[in-house]
Structure formats: C-alpha cells, structure tokens
KEKE-3310 file (N, C-alpha, C; in steps of 0.2 Angstrom, whole numbers, plus 5000, padded with zeros to 4 digits):
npx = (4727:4734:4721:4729:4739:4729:4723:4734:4739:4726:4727:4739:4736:4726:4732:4742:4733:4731:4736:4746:4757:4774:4779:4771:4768:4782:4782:4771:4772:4786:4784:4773:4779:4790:4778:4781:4794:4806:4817:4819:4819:4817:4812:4807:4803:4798:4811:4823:4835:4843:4853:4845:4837:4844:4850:4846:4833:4814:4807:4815:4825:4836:4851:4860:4874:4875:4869:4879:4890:4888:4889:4899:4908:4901:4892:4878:4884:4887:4878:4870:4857:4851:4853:4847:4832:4828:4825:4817:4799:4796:4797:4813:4821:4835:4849:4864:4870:4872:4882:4892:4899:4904:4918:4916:4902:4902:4909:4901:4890:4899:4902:4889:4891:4896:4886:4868:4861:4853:4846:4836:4821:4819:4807:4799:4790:4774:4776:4779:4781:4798:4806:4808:4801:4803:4803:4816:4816:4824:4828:4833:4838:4839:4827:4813:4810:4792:4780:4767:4773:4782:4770:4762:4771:4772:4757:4758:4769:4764:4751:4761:4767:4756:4752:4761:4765:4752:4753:4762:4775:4784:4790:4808:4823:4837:4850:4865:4861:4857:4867:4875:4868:4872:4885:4885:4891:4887:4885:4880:4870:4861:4858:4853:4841:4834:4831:4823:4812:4810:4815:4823:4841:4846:4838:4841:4855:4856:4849:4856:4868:4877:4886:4877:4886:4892:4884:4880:4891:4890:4879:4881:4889:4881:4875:4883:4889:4876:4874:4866:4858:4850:4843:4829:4830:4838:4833:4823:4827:4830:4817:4810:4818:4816)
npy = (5162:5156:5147:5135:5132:5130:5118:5108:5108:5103:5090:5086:5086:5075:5065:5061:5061:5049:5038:5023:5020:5020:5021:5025:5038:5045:5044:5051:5064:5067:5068:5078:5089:5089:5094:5108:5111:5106:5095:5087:5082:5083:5079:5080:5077:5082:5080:5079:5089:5099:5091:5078:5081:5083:5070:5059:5060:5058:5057:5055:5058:5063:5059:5040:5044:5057:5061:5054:5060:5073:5070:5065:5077:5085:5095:5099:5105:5118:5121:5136:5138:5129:5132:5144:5137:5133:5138:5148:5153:5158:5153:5149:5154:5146:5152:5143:5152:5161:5171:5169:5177:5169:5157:5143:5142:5147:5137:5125:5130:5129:5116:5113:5118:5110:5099:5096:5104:5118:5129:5133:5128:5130:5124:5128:5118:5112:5106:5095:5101:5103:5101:5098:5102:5102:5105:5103:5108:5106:5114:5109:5115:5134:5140:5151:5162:5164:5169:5162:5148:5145:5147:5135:5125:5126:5121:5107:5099:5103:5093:5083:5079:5076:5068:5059:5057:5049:5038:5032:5036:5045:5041:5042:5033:5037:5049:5042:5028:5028:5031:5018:5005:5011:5007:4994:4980:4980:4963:4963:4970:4965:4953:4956:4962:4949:4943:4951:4951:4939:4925:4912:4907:4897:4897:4910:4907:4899:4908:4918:4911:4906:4899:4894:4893:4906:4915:4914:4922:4933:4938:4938:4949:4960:4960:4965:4979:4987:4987:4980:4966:4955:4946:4953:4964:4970:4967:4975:4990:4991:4992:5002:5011:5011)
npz = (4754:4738:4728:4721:4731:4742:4737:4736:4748:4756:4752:4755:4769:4768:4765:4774:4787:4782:4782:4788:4795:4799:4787:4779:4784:4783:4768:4765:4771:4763:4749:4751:4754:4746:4736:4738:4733:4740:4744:4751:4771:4788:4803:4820:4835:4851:4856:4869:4866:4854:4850:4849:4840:4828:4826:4831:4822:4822:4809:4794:4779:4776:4768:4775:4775:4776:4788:4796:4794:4798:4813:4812:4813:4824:4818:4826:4837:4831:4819:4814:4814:4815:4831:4832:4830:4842:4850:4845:4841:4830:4810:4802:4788:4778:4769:4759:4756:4766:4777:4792:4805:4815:4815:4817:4814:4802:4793:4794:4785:4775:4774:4767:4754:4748:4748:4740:4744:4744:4751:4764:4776:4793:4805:4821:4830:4840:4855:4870:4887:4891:4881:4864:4848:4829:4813:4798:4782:4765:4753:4736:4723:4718:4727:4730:4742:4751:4761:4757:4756:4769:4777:4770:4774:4790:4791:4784:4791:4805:4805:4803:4814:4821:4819:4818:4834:4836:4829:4838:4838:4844:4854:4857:4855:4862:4858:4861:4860:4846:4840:4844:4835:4823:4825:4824:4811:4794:4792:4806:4809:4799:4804:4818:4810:4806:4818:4825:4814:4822:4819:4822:4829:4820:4809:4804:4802:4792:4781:4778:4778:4785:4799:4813:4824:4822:4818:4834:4839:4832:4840:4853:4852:4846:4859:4864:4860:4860:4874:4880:4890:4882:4868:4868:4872:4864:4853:4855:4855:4841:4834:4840:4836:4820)
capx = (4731:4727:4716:4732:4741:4724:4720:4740:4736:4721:4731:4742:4734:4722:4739:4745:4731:4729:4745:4743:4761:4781:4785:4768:4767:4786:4782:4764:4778:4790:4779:4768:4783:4789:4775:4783:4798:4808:4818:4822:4815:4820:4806:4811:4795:4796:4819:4824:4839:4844:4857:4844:4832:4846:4855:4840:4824:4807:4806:4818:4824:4843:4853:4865:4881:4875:4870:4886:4895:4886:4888:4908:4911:4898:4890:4874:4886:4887:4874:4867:4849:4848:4855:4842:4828:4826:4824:4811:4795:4795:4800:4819:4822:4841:4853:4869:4874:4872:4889:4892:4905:4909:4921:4912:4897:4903:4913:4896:4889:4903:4901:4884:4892:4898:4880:4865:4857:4854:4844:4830:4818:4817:4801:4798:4781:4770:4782:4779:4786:4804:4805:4810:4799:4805:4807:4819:4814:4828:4827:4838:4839:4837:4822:4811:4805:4788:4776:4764:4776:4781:4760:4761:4776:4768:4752:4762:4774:4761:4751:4765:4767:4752:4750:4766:4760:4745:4755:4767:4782:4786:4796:4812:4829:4843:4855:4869:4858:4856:4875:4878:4865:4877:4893:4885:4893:4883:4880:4876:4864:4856:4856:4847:4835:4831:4829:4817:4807:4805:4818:4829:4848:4847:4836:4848:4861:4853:4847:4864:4871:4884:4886:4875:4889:4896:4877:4877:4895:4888:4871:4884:4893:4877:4874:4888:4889:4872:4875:4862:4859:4845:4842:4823:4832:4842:4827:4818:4832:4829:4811:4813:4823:4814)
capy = (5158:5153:5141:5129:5132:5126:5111:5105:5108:5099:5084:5084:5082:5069:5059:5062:5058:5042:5035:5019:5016:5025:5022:5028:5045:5046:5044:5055:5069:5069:5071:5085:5095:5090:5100:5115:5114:5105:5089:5081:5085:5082:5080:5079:5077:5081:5077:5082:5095:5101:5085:5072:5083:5082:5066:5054:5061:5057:5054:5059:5058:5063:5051:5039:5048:5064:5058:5050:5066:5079:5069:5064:5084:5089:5100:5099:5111:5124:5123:5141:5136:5123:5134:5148:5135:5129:5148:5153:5151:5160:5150:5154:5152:5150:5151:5142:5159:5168:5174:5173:5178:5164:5153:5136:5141:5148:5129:5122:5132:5129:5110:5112:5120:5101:5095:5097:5108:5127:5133:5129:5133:5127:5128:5126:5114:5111:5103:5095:5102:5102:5098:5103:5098:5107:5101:5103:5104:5109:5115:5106:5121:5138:5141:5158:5164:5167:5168:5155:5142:5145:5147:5129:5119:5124:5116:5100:5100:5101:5088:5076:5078:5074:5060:5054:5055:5046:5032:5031:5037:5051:5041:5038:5029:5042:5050:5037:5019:5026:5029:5011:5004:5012:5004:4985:4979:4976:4958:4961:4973:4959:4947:4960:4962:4943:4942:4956:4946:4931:4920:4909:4908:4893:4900:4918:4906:4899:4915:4924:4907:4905:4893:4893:4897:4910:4920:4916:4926:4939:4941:4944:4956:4965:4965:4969:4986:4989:4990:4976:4960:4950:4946:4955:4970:4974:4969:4981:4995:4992:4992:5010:5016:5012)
capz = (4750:4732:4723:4719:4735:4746:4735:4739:4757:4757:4747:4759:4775:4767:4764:4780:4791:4781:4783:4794:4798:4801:4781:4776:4786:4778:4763:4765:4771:4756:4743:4753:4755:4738:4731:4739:4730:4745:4740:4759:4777:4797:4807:4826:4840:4858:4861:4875:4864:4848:4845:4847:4835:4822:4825:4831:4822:4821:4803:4791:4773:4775:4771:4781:4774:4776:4796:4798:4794:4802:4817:4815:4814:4829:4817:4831:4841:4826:4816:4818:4810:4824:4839:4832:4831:4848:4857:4843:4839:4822:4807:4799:4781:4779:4764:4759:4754:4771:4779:4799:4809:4818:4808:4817:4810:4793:4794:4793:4779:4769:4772:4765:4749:4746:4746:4735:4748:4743:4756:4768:4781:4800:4808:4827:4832:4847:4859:4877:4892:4892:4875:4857:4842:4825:4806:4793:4775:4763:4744:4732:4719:4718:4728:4732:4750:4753:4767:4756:4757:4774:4779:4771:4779:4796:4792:4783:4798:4811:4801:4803:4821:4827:4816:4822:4840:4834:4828:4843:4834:4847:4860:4854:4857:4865:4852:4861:4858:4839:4838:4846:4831:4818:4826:4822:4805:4790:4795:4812:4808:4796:4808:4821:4810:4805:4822:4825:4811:4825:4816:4829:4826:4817:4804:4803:4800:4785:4777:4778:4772:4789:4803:4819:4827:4819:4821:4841:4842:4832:4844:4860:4847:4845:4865:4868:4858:4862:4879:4883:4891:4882:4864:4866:4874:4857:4845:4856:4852:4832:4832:4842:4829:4813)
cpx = (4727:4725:4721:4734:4735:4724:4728:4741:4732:4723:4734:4740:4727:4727:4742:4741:4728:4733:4743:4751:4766:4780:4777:4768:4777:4784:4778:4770:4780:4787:4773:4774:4788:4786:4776:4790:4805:4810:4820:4819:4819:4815:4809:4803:4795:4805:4819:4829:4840:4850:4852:4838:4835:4849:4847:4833:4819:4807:4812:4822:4833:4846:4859:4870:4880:4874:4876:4891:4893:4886:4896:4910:4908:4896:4883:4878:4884:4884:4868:4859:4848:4847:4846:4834:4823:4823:4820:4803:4792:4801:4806:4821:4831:4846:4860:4873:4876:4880:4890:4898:4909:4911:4918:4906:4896:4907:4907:4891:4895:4904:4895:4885:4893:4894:4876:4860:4857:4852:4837:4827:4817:4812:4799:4790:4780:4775:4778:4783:4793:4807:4805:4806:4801:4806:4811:4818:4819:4825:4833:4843:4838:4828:4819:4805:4801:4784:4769:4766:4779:4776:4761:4765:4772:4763:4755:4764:4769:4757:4753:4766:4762:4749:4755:4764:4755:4747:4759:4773:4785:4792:4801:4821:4833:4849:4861:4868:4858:4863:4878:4875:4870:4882:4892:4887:4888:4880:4877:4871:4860:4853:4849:4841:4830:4827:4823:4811:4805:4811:4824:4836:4849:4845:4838:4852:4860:4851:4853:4869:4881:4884:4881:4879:4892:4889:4875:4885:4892:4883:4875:4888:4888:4874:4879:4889:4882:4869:4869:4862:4854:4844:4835:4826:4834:4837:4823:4820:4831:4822:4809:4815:4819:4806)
cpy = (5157:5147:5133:5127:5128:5119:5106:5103:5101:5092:5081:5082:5077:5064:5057:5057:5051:5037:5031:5016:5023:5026:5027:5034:5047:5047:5051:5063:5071:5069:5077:5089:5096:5095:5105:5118:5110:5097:5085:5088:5082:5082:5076:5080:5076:5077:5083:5087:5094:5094:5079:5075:5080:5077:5059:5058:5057:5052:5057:5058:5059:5057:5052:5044:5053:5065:5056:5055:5070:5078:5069:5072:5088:5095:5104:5108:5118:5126:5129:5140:5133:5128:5141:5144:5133:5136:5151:5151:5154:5154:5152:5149:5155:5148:5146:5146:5165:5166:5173:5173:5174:5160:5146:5137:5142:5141:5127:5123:5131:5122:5110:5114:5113:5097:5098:5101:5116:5130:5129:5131:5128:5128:5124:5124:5115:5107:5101:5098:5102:5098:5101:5098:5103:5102:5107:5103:5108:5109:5110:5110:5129:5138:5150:5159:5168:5166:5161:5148:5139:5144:5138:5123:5120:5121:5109:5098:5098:5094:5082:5075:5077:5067:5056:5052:5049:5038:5029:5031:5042:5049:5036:5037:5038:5043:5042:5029:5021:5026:5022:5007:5005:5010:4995:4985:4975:4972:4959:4963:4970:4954:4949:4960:4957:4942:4944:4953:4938:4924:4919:4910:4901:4896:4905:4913:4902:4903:4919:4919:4906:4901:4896:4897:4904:4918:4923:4923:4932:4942:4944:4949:4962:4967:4968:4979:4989:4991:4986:4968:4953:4950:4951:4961:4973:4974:4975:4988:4999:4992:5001:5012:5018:5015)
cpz = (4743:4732:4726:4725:4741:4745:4736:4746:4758:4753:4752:4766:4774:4768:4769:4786:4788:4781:4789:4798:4796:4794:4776:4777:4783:4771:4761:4766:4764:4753:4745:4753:4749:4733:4733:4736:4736:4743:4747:4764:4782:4797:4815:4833:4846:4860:4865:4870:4856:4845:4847:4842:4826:4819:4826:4829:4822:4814:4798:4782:4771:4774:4775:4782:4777:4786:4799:4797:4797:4809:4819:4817:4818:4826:4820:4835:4838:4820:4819:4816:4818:4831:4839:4832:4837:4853:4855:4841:4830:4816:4803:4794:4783:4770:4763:4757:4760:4775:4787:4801:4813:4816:4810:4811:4802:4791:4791:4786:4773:4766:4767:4757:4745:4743:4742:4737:4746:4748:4761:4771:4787:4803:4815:4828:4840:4849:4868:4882:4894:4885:4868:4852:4837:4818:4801:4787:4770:4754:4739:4728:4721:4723:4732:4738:4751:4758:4762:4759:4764:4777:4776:4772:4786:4796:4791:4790:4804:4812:4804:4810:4824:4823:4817:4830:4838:4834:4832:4842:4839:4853:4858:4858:4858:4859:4853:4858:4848:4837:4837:4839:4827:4817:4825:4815:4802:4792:4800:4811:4806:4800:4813:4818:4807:4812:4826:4821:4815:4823:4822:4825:4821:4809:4802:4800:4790:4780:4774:4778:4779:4794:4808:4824:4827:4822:4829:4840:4837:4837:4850:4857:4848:4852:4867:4868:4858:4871:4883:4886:4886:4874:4861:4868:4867:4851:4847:4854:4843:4830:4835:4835:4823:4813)
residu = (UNK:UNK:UNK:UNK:UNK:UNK:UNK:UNK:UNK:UNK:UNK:UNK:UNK:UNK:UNK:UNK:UNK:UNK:UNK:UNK:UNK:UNK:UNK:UNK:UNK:UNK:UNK:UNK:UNK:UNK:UNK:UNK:UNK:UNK:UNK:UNK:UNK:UNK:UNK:UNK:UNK:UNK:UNK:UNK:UNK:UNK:UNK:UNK:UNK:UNK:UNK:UNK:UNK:UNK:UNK:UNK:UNK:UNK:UNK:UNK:UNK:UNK:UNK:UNK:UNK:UNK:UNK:UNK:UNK:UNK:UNK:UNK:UNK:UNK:UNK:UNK:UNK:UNK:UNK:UNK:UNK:UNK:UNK:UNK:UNK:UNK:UNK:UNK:UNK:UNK:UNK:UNK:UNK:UNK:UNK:UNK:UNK:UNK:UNK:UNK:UNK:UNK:UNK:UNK:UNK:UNK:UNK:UNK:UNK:UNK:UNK:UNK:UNK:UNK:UNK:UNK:UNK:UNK:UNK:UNK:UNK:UNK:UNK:UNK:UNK:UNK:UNK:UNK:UNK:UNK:UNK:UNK:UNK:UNK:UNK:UNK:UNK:UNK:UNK:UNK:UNK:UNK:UNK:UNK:UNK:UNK:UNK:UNK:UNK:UNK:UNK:UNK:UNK:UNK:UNK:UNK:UNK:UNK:UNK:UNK:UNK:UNK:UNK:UNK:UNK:UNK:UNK:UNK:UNK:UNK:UNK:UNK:UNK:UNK:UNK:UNK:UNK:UNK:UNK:UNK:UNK:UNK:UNK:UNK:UNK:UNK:UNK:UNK:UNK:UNK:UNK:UNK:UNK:UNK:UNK:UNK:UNK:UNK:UNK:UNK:UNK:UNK:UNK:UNK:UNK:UNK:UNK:UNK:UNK:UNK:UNK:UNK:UNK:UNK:UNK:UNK:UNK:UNK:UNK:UNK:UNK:UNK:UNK:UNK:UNK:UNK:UNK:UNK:UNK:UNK:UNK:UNK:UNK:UNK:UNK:UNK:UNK:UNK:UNK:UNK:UNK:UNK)
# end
C-alpha cells in the first residue's frame, strides 16, 4: 500500500480503538470509510441471518426511510449482494449497473436507482459459530474498484468489530422487537425515552407538556406493542437498540 493509504489506515484504527461509546465507534466508522470514498455503512456483528444483519444492525448510518422501505418490500429475501454475502468469505464489490436474471433481484437494483447509492462493496468478517458478521459500505458517486480500497475496508471493518465486541454492542434485539420499537408513535417513542432517562411519569408528563394520565396510557401502549410486561422490560428493549 501507499504512503497516503497507510497513514489513513493508521488514522483510522487510532479513531476506532479510542471510541469510548456506540455513538463514538459510529461516528469513528463514517469518517474512516469516508476517507475511502464511501458515503454510508451497515455493519452487522454475529446475527443469527442475513435479515437481521440488514434490518437490525450493529451500527449503521442508513437512514430510517431507507430501513423502512427496504424492510416493507422484503428486499432482505432478494437482495443478491446479501444472499452472496453470507456463503463467502471473499469481499464483493457491487454496482447499480449490474444486470441479473431474476426480476426480484433486478426489482431491487432498480429500487436502488431511486437512491443516491451507485455502488458498493460487502465484506464478510470474523463471526461466531452459527453466525453471520459482514459490513456494507456504499459509494455515493461514481466510484473505482480496487484491491487498495477493498485491503482497507477489511482492516476498517474488522477494526469496528472488535471494538464493537469490546464495547458490548454485539448482542442485539431480534429483527421482531426492532420492528415493535418502529410501531410506537412519535410520542410514545419520546416518552420511552424520558423514561429510559430515570424520569417518572409525572415528570414525562411535564416535559412533553400532557397530563399524567394521558403518559400512564401511553406506557401500557408501549407494553403492549412491545410484547412486555414491566416498564424496565421496555427501557431494556431501547437501550438494546441504540
């Protein structure tokens, strides 16, 4: 590798392994895979299958909408980057240009002509037994495929994954419970996470400026569609998550 290439390496897993928390090793991420020309990631660590690599990851950078759509059209089934991901251990660079033959899968690239994604590359990580680790980093624009860039995502990438481990970011909520999360409205969600801050329902009701009462029926709102019994049960769900 060259010179410039090294010194961004060695930038990058200084930024990485100094990350003291989820939003730092995020952030420490996007900006190392940034300097490769990469404008958004996935990163997914030890799920059991390829729909909770894509739908519940690790850390990630997609946004909601694009989550929220790729999840209403089960593009998990037919995304072939993904289906190719999980069976190899070689990294695969893929275009918005490439052609295939089965129209789900050409369905999916054609979604992706919609978005600001050109192209990308998926690369399979160290994984525990019965277990799929792999990230996602996508190009914005135009971008050119080389084995440099590739040689330095697998470093980044691996990098991120063991500093996620480190941080205890690797066991995560069930593709279903992040689903349930997404189905609280706005407020609920707010509330959830007043309450996650320690705050009783008297103080929620004040913050978000609503009655007392109005706060408890959203709290059995929020067990209810989370599929729980206890108020510590559901903060537990969203501190998972984030």
């Amino acid at each position: 590798m060259d010179i410039e290439t090294l010194k961004k390496l060695a930038d990058a897993t200084q930024s990485i392994c100094g990350a003291q928390d989820k939003i730092g090793l995020l952030n420490s991420l996007q900006k190392s895979f940034a300097s490769f020309g990469f404008g958004s990631f996935n990163l997914g660590c030890h799920k059991p299958d390829k729909h909770e690599i894509a739908l519940n990851p690790t850390l990630t950078t997609w946004p909601n909408s694009f989550m929220l759509e790729y999840e209403r059209r089960n593009w998990a089934d037919f995304d072939p980057n993904l289906a190719r991901a999980v069976v190899t251990e070689k990294p695969i660079w893929w275009s918005s240009q490439d052609i295939y033959s089965c129209r789900y899968q050409q369905s999916y690239l054609d979604f992706l002509h919609s978005s600001p994604l050109k192209g990308g590359l998926l690369v399979p990580l160290s994984r525990r037994s019965g277990t799929i680790s792999c990230v996602s980093v996508e190009a914005h624009g135009e971008k050119k495929v080389d084995d440099r860039t590739t040689h330095a995502v697998v470093v980044i990438a691996n990098s991120g994954l063991l500093k996620a481990e480190a941080l205890g970011l690797c066991s995560a909520i069930s593709t279903d419970e992040s689903h349930a999360l997404r189905e609280l409205s706005p407020k609920q969600a707010e509330i959830l996470r007043w309450a996650a801050e320690g705050k009783s329902n008297a103080d929620i009701a004040t913050i978000v400026d609503i009655s007392e009462r109005v706060v408890k029926y959203h709290m059995s709102e929020i067990l209810r569609k989370l599929g729980v019994a206890t108020r510590a049960q559901a903060i537990s769900k969203l501190t998972q998550r984030q």
